[in-house]
C-alpha positions in Angstrom: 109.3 64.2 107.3 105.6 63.9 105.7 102.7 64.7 107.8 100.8 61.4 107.1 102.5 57.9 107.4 99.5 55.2 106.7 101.7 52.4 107.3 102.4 54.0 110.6 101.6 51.8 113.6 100.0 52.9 116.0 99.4 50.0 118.2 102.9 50.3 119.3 102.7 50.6 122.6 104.6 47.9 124.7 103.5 46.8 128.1 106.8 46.3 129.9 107.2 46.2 133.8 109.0 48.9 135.7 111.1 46.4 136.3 112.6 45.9 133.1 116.2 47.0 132.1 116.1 47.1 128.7 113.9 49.9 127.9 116.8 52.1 126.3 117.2 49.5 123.8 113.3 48.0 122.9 112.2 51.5 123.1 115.3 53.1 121.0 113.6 52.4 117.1 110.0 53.1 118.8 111.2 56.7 119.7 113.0 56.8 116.8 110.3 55.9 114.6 107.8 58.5 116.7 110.4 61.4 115.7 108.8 62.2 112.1 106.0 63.6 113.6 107.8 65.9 115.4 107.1 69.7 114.5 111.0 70.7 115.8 113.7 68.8 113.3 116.4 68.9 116.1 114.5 65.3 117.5 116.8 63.8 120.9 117.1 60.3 120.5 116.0 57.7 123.6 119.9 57.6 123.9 122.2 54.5 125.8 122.1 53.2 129.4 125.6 55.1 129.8 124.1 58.7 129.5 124.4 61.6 131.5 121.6 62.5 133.4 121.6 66.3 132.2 120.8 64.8 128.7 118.1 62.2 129.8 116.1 65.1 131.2 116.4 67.1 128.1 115.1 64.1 126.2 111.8 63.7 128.3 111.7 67.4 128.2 111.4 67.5 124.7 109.1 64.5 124.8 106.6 65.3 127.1 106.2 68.4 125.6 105.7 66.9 122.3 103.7 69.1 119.6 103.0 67.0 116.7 102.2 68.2 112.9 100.5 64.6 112.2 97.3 65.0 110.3 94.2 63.0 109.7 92.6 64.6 106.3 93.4 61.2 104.6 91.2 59.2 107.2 87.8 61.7 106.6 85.0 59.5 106.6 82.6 62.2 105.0 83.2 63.2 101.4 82.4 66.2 100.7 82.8 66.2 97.1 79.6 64.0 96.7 77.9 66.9 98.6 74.7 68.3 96.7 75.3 71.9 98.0 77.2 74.2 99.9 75.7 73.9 103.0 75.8 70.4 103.3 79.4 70.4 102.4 79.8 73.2 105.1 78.5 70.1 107.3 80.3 67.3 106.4 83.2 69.8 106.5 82.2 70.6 110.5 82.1 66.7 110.6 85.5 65.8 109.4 87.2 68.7 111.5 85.6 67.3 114.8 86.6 63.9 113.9 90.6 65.0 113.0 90.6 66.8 116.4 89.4 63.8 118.2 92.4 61.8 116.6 94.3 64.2 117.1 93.8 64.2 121.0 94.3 60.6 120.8 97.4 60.8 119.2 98.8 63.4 122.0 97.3 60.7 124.9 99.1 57.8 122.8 102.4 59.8 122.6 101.8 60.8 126.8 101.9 57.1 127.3 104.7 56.1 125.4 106.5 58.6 126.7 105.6 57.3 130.5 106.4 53.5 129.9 109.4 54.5 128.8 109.9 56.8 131.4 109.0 54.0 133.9 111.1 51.2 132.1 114.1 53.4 131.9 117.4 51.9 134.0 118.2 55.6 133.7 116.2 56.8 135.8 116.3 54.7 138.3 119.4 54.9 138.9 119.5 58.7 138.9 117.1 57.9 141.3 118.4 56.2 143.6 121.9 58.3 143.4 119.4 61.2 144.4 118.1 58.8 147.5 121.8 57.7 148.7 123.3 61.5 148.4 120.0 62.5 149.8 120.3 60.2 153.1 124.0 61.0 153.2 123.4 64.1 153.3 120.5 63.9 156.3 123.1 61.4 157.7 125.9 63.9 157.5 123.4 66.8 159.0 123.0 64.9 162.0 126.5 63.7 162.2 127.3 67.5 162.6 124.1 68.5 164.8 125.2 65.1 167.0 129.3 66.8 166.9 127.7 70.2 168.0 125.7 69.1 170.7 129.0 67.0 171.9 131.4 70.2 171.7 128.4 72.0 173.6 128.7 69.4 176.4 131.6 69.4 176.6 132.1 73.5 177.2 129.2 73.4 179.7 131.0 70.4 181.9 134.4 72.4 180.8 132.9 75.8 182.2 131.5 73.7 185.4 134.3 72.4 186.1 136.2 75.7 186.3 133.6 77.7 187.9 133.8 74.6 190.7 137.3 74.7 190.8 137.1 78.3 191.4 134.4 77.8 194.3 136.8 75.5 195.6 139.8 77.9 195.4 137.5 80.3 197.0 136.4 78.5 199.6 140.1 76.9 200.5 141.0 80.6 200.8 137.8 82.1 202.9 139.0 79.1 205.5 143.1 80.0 205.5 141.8 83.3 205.8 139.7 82.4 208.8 142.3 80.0 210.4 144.8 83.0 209.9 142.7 85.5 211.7 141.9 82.9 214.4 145.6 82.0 215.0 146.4 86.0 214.9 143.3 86.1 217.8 144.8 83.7 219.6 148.3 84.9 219.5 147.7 88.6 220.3 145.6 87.0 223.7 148.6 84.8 224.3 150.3 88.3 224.5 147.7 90.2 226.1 147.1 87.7 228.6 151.3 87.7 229.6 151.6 91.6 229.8 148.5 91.3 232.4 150.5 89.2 234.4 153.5 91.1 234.1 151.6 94.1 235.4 149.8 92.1 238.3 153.2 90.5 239.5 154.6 93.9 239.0 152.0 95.6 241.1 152.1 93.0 243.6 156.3 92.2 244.2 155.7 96.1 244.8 153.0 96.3 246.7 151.3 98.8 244.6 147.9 97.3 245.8 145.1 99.8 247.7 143.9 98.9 251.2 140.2 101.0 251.9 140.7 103.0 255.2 
């Protein structure tokens, strides 16, 4: 590639909404045509709607970080071979240089801008885009699908573990009153005998007549 193209259009720039789905293919020959100004040989092409996202981020890689070897010399306005002396040529020298940076910067801001309509225009990237969106929101989705599952299983041990420690209570309880009724009945039975061998002992005492009279 040669470092000046004075056929080269510059105007180039083509005002297409984000909307648009052909950018691959209207912007293709633009790139293309961008790539001889390229200081690295080993230029990526704009590429087909069908590529792989890891080599359409490479491409805008490379692009946005364009570094041009496009020159201006041939567009000095001042000549400085008409100069009548050194130091004036020193000047119109100064002049020319100034002016070449200035295109130069507006070559870098034209390049930034092609690269972003492009960018914008690009079915590519949208879609990678909205892959991105759908695996991200599956992926929230799926977060609280398990957080929603975890707080489930957790209710579901605390009524488990209620239910046991009532059942226990219960078992507890049932066997604090059997207990009670057991110790009651055993009360109850030893008066029953108690209250026979006192009569035994009064009917003995009195068939005998083992009572005391006071003299």
């Amino acid at each position: 590639y040669d470092s000046v193209d004075p056929r080269f259009d510059d105007d180039v720039l083509i005002s297409l909404s984000t909307t648009s789905k052909i950018s691959t293919k209207v912007f293709g020959p633009v790139i293309a045509s961008n790539a001889q100004w390229s200081m690295n040989k080993n230029v990526p092409m704009l590429g087909s709607d069908s590529d792989e996202i890891d080599y359409v981020n490479d491409f805008y890689n490379f692009w946005y970080d364009f570094k041009s070897w496009r020159e201006y010399s041939y567009l000095d306005e001042e000549e400085r071979d008409k100069a009548d002396c050194k130091e004036e040529r020193r000047y119109l020298d100064k002049l020319n240089k100034i002016e070449r940076i200035r295109r130069k910067k507006e070559e870098m801001t034209r390049m930034r801008q092609l690269v972003d309509i492009c960018y914008a225009c690009d079915p590519r990237i949208k879609a990678f885009n909205e892959d991105r969106k759908k695996r991200k929101l599956e992926a929230k989705l799926a977060k609280q699908e398990a957080y929603r599952l975890e707080q489930e299983a957790l209710r579901l041990q605390k009524e488990e573990e209620e239910r046991i420690r009532h059942e226990e209570e219960q078992k507890r309880i049932q066997l604090e009153k059997e207990r009670a009724e057991a110790e009651k009945k055993e009360r109850q039975k030893q008066n029953k005998l108690l209250k026979g061998e006192r009569k035994k002992v009064r009917d003995c005492v009195k068939n005998n007549n083992y009572f005391c009279t006071n003299n």
